[in-house]
N, C-alpha and C positions, 0 to 999 in steps of 0.2 A: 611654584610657577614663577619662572623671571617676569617683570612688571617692567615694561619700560618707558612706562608714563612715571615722567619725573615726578617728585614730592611737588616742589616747588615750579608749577607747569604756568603762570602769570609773566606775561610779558612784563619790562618796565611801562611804565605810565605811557602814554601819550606816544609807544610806538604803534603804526599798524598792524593788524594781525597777519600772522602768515596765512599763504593756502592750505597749510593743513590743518590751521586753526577753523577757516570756515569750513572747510568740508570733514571735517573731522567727527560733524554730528550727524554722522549718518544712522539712520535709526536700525538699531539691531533686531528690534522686535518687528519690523516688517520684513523680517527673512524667515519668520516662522511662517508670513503670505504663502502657504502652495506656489499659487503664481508667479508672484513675486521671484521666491528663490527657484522655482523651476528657470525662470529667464535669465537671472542670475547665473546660475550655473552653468547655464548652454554661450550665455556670450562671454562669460570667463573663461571657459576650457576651450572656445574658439579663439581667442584675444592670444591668450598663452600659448598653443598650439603655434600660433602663426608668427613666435616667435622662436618654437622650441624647434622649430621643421628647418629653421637655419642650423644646428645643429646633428641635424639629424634624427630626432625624436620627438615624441607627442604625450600627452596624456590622454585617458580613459575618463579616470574620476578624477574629479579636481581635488576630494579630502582627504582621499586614499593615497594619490600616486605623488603628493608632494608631501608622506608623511615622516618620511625617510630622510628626508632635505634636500636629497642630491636636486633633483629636479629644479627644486626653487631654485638652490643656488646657480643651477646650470642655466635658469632662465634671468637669471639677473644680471649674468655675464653675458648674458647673450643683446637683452635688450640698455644696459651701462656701457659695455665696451672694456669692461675694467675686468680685471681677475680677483677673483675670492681666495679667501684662504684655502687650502688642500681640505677635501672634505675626507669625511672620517669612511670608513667603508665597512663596517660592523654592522653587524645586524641588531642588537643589543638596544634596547632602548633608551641607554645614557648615548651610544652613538649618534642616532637621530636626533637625538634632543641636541645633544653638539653642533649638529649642521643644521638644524634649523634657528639656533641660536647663531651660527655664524651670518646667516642672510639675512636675521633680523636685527645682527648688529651694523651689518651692510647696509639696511635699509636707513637705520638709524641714522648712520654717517652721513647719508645723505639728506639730512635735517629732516625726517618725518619722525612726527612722535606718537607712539602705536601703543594705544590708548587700550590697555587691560587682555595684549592680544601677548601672548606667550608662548613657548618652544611646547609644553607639554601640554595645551590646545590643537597645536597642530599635526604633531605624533599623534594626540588620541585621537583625530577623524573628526575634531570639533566642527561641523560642516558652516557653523556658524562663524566661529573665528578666522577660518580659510576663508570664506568669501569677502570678510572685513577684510584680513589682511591682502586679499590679490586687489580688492578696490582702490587699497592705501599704493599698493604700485602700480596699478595705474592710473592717478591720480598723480604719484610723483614723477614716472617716466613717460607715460603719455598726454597728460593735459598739462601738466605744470607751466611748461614752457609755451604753452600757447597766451599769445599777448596781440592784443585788436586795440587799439588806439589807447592805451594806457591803463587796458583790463584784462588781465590774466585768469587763466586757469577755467572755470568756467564759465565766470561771466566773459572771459573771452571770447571762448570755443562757440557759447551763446548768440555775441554779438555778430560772429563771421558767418552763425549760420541765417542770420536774420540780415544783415546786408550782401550774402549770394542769391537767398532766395527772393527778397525785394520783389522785383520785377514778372512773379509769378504770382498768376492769378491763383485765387484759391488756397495761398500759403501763406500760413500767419503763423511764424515761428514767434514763442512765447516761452516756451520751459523745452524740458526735454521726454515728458511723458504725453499729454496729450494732443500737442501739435504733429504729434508724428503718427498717429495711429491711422490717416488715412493715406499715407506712404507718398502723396505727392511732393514733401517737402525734400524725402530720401533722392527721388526719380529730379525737381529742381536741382539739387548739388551737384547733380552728376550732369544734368544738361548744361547747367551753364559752365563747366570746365570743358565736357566733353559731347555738344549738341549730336554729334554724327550718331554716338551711341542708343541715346534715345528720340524718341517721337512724341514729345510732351502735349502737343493738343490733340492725338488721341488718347490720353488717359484723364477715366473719370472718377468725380471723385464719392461718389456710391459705392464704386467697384473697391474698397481700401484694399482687400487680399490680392486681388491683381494686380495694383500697383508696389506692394509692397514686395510682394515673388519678382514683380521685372526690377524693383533696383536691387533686390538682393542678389538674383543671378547676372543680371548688367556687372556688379560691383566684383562679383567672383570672377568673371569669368575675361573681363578687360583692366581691371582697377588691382586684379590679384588680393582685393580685400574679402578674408571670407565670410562666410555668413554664415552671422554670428547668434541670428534673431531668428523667430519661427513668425509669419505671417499670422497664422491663426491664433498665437498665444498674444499679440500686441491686438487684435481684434478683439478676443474673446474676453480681455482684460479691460477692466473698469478702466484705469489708470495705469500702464505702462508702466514697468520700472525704469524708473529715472536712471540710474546706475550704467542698466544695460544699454540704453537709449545713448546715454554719453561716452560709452566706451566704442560702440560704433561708429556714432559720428565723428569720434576722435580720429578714427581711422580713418576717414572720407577727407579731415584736414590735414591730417600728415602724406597720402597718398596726393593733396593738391597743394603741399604747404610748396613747390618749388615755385608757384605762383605768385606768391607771397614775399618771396624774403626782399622784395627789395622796400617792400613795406614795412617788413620785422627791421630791416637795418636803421633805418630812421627812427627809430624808438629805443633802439640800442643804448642811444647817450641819455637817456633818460629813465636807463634800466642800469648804467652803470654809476651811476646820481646815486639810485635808491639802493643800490649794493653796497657803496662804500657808508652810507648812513646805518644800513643793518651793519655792518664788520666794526663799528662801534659801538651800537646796542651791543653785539656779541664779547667783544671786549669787556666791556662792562658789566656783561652778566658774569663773563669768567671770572673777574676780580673777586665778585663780593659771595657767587656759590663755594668758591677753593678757598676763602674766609672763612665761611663758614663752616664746610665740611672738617676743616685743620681742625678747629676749635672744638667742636663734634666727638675729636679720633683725641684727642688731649685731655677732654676730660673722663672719656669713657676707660681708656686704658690703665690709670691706677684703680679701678673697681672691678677691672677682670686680673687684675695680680694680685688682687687680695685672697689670701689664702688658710681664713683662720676657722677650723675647723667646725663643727656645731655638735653637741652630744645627743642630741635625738635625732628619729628620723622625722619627724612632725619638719624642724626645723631646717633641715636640710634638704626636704622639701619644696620648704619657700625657696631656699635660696634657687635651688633647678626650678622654679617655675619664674623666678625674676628673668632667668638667665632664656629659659622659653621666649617670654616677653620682649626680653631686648631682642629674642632674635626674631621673633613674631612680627612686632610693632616698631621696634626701633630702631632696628639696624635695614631693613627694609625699603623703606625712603632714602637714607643715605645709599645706600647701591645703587637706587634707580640717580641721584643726584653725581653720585663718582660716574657713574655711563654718561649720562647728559653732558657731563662736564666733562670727558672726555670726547662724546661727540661734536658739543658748540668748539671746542679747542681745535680739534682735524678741520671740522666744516670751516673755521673762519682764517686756519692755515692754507686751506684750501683754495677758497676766494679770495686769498690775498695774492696766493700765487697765479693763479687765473686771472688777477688784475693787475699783474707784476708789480705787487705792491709789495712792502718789506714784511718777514712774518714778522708776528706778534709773541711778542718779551710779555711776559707774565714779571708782577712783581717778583721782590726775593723770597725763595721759600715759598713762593704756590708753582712754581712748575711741575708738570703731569710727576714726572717722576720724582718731584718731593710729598704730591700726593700720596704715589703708589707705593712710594717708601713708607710713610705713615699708617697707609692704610696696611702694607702686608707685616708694621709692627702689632697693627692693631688685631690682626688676624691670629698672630702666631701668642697674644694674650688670651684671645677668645679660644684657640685650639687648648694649651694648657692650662687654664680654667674649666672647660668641658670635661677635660681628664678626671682633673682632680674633683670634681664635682661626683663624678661617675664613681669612681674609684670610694667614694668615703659611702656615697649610696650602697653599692653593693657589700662592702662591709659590714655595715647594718642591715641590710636587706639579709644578707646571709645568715646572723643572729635569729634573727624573725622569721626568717624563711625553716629554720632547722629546727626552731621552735613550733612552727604551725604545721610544719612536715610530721614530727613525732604524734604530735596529739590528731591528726589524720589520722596515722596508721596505727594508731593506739586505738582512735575508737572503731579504725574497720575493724582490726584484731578480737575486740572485745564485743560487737556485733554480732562476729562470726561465731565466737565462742559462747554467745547465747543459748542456753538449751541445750548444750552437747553433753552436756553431764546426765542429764537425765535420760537423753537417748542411747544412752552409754549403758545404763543402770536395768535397762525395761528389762524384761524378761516373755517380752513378742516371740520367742519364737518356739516356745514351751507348746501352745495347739494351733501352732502352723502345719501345712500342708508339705509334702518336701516342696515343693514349686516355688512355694511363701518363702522355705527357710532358703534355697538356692537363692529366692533374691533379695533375700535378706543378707546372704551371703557378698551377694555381691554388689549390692550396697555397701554394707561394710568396707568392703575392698575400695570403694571407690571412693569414701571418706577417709581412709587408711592415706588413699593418694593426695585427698585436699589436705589432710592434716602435713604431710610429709610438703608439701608445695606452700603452705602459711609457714615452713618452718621459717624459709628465707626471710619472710616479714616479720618475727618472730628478733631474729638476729641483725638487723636492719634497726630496729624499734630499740635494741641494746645499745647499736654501735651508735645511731644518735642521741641518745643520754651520752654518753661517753664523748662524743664529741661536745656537746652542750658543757658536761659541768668542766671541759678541757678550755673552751672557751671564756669561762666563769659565766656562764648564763646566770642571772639575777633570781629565775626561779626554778633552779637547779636540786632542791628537796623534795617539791612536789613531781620534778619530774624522774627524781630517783625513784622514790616509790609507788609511783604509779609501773615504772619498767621491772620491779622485782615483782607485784602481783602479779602481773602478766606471763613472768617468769618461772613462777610456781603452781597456779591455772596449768600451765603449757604442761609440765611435768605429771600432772595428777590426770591432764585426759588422755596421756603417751601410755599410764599404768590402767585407765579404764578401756584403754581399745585392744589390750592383749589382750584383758579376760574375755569381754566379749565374741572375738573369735574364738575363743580355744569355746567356747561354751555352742557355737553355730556349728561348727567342725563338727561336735560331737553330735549333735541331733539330726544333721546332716548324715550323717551315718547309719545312723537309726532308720530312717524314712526311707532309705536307698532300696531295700529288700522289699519295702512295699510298693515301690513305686516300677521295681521291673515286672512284677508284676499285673500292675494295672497296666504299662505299655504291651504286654502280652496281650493281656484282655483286651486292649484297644485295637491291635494287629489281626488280629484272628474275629472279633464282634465285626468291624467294618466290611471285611468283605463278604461273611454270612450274611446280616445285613442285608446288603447289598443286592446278594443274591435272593432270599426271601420276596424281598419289595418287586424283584424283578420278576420274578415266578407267580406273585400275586397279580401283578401289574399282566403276563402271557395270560392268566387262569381268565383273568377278567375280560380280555381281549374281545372285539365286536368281530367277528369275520365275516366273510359276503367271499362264498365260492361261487361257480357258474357252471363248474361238471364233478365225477364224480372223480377225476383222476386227484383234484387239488384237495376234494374234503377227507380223502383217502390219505393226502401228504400231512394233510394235521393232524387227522387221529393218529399215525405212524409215527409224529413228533412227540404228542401228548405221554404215548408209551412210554417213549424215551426219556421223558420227564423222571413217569413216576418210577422209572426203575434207578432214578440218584436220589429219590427220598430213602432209604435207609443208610445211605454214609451221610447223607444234610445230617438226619438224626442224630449220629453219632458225633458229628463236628457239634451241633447244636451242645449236647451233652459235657463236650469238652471245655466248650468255654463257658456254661455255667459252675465246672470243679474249679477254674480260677478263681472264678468269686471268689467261692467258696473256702480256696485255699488262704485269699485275703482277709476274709473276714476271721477266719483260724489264728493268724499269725497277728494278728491286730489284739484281739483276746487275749495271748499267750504273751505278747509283750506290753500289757498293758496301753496301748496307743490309742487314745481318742482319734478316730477319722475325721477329717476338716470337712467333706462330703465325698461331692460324686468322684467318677472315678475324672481325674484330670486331663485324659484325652481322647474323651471320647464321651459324648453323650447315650449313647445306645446302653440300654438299663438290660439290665435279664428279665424284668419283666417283661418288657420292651419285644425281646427275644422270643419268651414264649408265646406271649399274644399274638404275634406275628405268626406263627408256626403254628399255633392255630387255626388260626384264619386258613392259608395254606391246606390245611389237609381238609377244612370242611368246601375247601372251592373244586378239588380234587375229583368228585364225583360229581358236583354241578357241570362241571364242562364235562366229563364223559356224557352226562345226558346230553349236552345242547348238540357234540359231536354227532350222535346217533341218530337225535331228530333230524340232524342236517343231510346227513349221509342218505335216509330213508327219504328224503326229500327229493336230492340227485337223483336217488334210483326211480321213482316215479316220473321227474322228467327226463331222465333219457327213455323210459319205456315211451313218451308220448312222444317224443325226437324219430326213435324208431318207428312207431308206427303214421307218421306220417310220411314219413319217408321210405316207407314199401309202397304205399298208395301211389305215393307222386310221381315213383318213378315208374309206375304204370300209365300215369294220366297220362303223363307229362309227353313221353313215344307217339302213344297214342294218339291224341293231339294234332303232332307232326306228318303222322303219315297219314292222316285224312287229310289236313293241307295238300299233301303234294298229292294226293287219290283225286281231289275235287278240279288241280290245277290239268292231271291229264285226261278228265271226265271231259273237260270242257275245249279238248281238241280233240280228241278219239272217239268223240260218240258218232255211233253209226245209225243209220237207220233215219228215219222219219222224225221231224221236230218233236212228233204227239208222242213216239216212242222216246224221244230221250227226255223229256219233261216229263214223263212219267216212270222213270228211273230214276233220275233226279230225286223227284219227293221221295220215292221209297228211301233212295240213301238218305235226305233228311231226314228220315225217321227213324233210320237205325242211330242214325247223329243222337237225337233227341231224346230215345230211350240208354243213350249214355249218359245223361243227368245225373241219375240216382249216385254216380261214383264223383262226380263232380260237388255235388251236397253233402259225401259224405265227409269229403276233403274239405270242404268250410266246417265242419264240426269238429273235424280236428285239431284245425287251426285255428278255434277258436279254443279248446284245451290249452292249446301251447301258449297262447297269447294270455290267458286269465293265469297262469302256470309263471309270466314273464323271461319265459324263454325265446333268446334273441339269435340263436344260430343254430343251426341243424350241421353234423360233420357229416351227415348218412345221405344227403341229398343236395343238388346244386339245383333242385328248382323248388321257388319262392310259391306262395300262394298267391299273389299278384301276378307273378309269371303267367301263372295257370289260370285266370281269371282271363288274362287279357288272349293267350291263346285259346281259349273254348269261344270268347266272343267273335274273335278272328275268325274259327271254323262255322262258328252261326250264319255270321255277317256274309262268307262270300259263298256260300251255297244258298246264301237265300238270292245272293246278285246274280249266281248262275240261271238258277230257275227264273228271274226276272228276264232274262237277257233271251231263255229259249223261248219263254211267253209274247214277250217283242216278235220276236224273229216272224211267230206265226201267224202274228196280225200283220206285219208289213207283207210277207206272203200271200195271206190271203185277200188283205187290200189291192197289190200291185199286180198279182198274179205271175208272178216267181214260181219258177217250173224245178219241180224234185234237180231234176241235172244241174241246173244251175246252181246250185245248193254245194251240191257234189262235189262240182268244180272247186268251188271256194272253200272246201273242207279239206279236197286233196292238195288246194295252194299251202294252207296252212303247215299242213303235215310235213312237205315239200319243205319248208322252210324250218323244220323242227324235229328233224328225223333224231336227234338225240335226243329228244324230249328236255331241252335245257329251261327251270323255269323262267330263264330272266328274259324270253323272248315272247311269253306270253302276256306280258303286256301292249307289246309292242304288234302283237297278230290280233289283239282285240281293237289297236285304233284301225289297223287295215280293214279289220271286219265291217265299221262304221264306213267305212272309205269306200268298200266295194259294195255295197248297200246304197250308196246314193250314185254307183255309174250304174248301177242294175236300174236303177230308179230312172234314170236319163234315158235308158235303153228300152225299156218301157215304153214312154211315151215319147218315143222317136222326135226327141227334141234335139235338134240338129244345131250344132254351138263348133262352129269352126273353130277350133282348136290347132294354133303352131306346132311347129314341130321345135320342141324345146332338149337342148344339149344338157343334160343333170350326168354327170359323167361318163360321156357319150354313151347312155343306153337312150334312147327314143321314148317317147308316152305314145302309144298308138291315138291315133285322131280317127280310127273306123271301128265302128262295135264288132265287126266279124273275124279283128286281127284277137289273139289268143288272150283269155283273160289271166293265162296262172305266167303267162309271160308278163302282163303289165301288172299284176301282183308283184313278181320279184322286182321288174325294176322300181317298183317303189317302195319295197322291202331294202333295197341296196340304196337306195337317195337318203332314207332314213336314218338308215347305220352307217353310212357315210359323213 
């Protein structure tokens, strides 16, 4: 990190401090405050902003968007007047670190001393060094130069704001954090420059966030200062930051400094008094630091050309840790003192020239460039000392490094070679399985590969001995014969891993005849098998038929079954001679079996029990088939015979409906005579019962039977239940209906003719016999029954003459009765 708080940062005695001596304690630890730095940040990146929009540009973030440096530097030109060096335009982060290093030499030059705040802070997003560092410029570009009666910087900017707001009740400017939280002091500065803007007695001072939004938008929106502070964040905050509080207000005194200057001018000669008194302090600082620094670069330079080697690494060591040191601790302060003393040298050329005063002569032999001469001899001893420091390291480091390299891959080598001897020597694969010896096989092969891949470490592990005792390594016997064991190891496991294959190869051969075998047995068992399990799994089967066509299709299946048990048999048969052939050829070559067969679990015993099973289920299901089948045939016998019955009822039924429906318009003769026809037909009705009960007996077989559908009839036993009630029900309404008839007759004394009449209306109106109009001739029946009843008792009821689609109602009993039937037979169906 560049430091560019000088070593030596003490004023001489008895000068004043500068401003950025006193505000330079700005505390860092209150920008961890949330609040704090939340405000901070919002009135920094407005402050910068509204100097960067003269340019043409803005920032977003304040740590982010000046980490680059362009930005900085572009706003320092903006708000100095002056031009910076060319910034670098890399994306790279020694580039950034260059341009932020250019505007913090910038800053420098302008005598601020930026205390512990560095290029590679700023680059890295340090959110804390950024807001130091943008407070330190504004601090030197915008308060510096404020001066109230002989008091600069803030207690200037302080005292101007406590003699504009005077004269305002309610404002008692005192610091810059809590005097301003109820915003009337903001809304004062702007009345008294600019009254017409605001309306200062009505604002109250309860109200703080209203006051403080009207000077913020007042101040945007006429004054072009923008706003920079949030109302609620200076409310909601204990204590205000000071910081942002002062960068605001600063702005309130530059946008009304043109008030002023004829005040500033009169303090001028008392500002150009206390300049040329600092341009002698600074002279005098220059004298005795380029003193010092010389003296510094003089004696340090013969101790970086000393060049006398050291024979250990212990000790050559030290020397790169001294040489750390001086660059750590002691050449460090001097940088920051060469920068210093470069900047008091421009700063005080500067204000000499600014006070057209003559520059300043440095004695002989401290001018800048008797420094920079000194200091880049001193540099170019610190460069070739580094060298050589480096250069005698790695020399040694190389000895040591070659040496602790070997004995690494010496003890991986010897590690690895653990135990390989003995696994070399076994004789595993003597009552292995072929499966065993296949991956025993190929295991081998695959340490055949490690061994061939350790060769390179092997030859690696030679050529460093060889480089070693080339070098003369001091313990160059132990490391020769540690690289010949290794070397003849390596040789005697290269002679035990031929034998060992040639000896797998062979057994591997052996097992082969047995093993095509067992995949035979395994090809042919599985899907027997298979088939077995599945055919027990049919035998066992639950079925549920519902006629005789489907138990008829299983026993037709079942056939079909057992007519493939005598080739099962014979497969069955064939893969038990496999066994059998394995076990032959096992005997005859003397081969111990490892066990089962290796692919396939399915045992022949396995097989026969299976097939077993199988033929004794064989004739369990022909019986359950037969019971089932003699099952169907019992209920379709009872399907049939209900269904001959029904479709007798059922006719039956129907044509006494429609027999009762033209009984009850066509009867002829005398009331006493059709009422007594009537019952006779209810009796012959009634003595149909017996066929009616035998049909609930039936259906009640079918139902205990749980049979749910008849194919041999379309009518139900509820059907026929509800039609026999129907035929009960309205031949009992008829005979009621004739019984009526002959008591209202003989009550009212209704004459046979008239009877007649209303018998041949009806007819008259039915000559198709259609039933659906028998409803309709039984309300007229009721209808002409109460004009009979009027007519009767010559109850005389003038009655209109009413239009119902121009037929007439006759209004006299003697006009035709089968004519005033129809026309109320046609009003009806109309």
């Amino acid at each position: 990190m560049v430091d560019y708080h000088a070593a030596n940062n003490q004023h001489s005695s008895g000068g004043p401090p500068t401003y950025m001596e006193q505000e330079n304690d700005w505390d860092r630890d209150l920008l961890l405050d949330p609040a704090w730095e939340k405000q901070q940040r919002k009135t920094f990146t407005a402050w910068c902003n509204s100097h960067l929009r003269k340019a043409g540009t803005q920032i977003e973030n304040i740590e982010e968007d000046f980490r680059d440096g362009l930005k900085l530097m572009l706003l320092l030109e903006v708000i100095s007047g002056e031009r910076l060096p060319k910034p670098e335009r890399g994306k790279m982060r020694v580039h950034k670190i260059n341009n932020v290093n250019k505007a913090l030499d910038f800053i420098a030059s302008k005598g601020v001393k930026l205390v512990s705040i560095g290029a590679e802070e700023i680059v890295d997003g340090n959110a804390k060094m950024t807001l130091g560092m943008i407070w330190t410029i504004i601090l030197r570009f915008a308060i510096q130069d404020i001066s109230v009666e002989e008091t600069s910087a803030k207690e200037g900017l302080l005292l101007w704001c406590q003699r504009k707001t005077a004269p305002y009740k309610n404002v008692n400017v005192q610091n810059f954090h809590i005097s301003w939280k109820d915003g009337l002091a903001f809304n004062a500065l702007i009345h008294r420059h600019r009254p017409e803007l605001i309306d200062y007695d009505k604002l109250r001072k309860d109200d703080a966030v209203t006051n403080l939004n009207n000077a913020f938008e007042v101040a945007e929106k006429y004054l072009d200062i923008p706003k920079m502070l949030d109302a609620e964040d200076i409310v909601n905050t204990a204590r205000p930051d000071e910081k942002a509080i002062m960068t605001y207000v600063s702005s309130f005194y530059h946008a009304f400094s043109g008030a002023q200057k004829a005040e500033t001018a009169a303090n001028r000669i008392c500002k150009v008094l206390a300049v040329n008194q600092e341009n002698e302090h600074l002279m005098e600082d220059y004298e005795k630091l380029a003193s010092d620094l010389l003296e510094w670069i003089r004696r340090t330079i013969p101790w970086l050309e000393n060049r006398t080697p050291e024979k250990t690494m212990a000790e050559m060591q030290q020397k790169l840790e001294d040489f750390r040191d001086y660059r750590r601790v002691h050449k460090p302060p001097k940088v920051q003192e060469k920068c210093q003393l470069e900047i008091n040298f421009n700063t005080l050329q500067t204000k000499l020239r600014l006070s057209n005063r003559p520059a300043f002569m440095p004695s002989e032999g401290r001018m800048v460039s008797d420094i920079n001469g000194a200091w880049h001899t001193l540099e170019g001893a610190e460069k070739g000392y580094e060298e050589w420091l480096l250069n005698e390291i790695r020399r040694l480091e190389r000895l040591d490094h070659l040496a602790e390299k070997f004995r690494q891959k010496a003890a991986i080598h010897e590690s690895w070679t653990d135990g390989k001897e003995a696994m070399l020597t076994q004789k595993d694969y003597e009552t292995a399985s072929l499966s065993e010896v296949k991956a025993l096989l190929r295991k081998h092969e695959a340490f055949e590969s490690d061994l061939a891949a350790h060769q390179d470490r092997v030859e690696q592990i030679a050529a460093i001995a060889q480089e070693l005792n080339e070098l003369d390594y001091y313990d160059s016997p132990s490391v020769n014969a540690r690289c010949q064991k290794i070397c003849d190891q390596w040789d005697s496991l290269g002679a035990l891993t031929q034998s060992r294959r040639e000896s797998l190869e062979r057994t591997e051969k052996q097992l082969e005849s047995i093993d095509e075998l067992y995949l035979e047995y395994a090809k042919r068992a599985a899907p027997f098998n298979n088939w077995m399990e599945g055919a027990m799994e049919d035998l066992q089967d639950m079925f549920i038929v519902h006629n005789i066509e489907e138990i008829q299709g299983l026993i037709t299946a079942h056939e079909q079954f057992k007519s493939t048990l005598p080739e099962a048999n014979k497969e069955r048969q064939a893969i038990q001679a496999i066994q059998a052939e394995v076990q032959k050829i096992a005997q005859y070559n003397g081969i111990k079996l490892s066990g089962t067969n290796p692919y396939t679990t399915i045992t022949p015993e396995s097989i026969d029990s299976k097939w077993e099973q199988a033929q004794q289920l064989v004739p369990q299901r022909d019986q359950a088939l037969q019971e089932e089948l003699s099952k169907q045939q019992s209920n379709d016998h009872l399907r049939r015979k209900f269904a001959t019955q029904a479709n007798i009822v059922g006719p039956w039924i129907q044509t006494k409906m429609e027999e009762i429906g033209r009984i009850s318009i066509e009867m002829n003769g005398t009331l006493e005579d059709q009422l007594t026809n009537l019952r006779e037909y209810e009796q012959s009705i009634i003595e149909y019962k017996p066929n009616i009960d035998q049909l609930e007996g039936d259906h009640q077989l079918i139902q205990e039977a749980l049979i749910f559908d008849n194919k041999y009839t379309a009518y139900t036993m509820e059907h026929l239940r509800v039609g026999w009630e129907q035929l009960l029900t309205t031949i009992a309404r008829t005979i009621n209906e004739i019984e009526n008839q002959i008591l209202t007759r003989d009550a009212k004394g209704i004459s046979q003719e008239q009877l007649h009449e209303y018998r041949a209306s009806f007819n008259h109106f039915d000559k198709v016999r259609d039933p659906q109009l028998v409803y309709c001739l039984l309300v007229l029946h009721f209808l002409y029954l109460v004009i009979l009843l009027i007519s009767c008792f010559n109850i005389m009821v003038p009655l209109k003459k009413i239009q119902l689609h121009k037929i007439n109602i006759p209004t006299h009993r003697n006009e035709s009765i089968p004519s005033f039937i129809s026309n109320i037979y046609i009003y009806i169906i109309t």
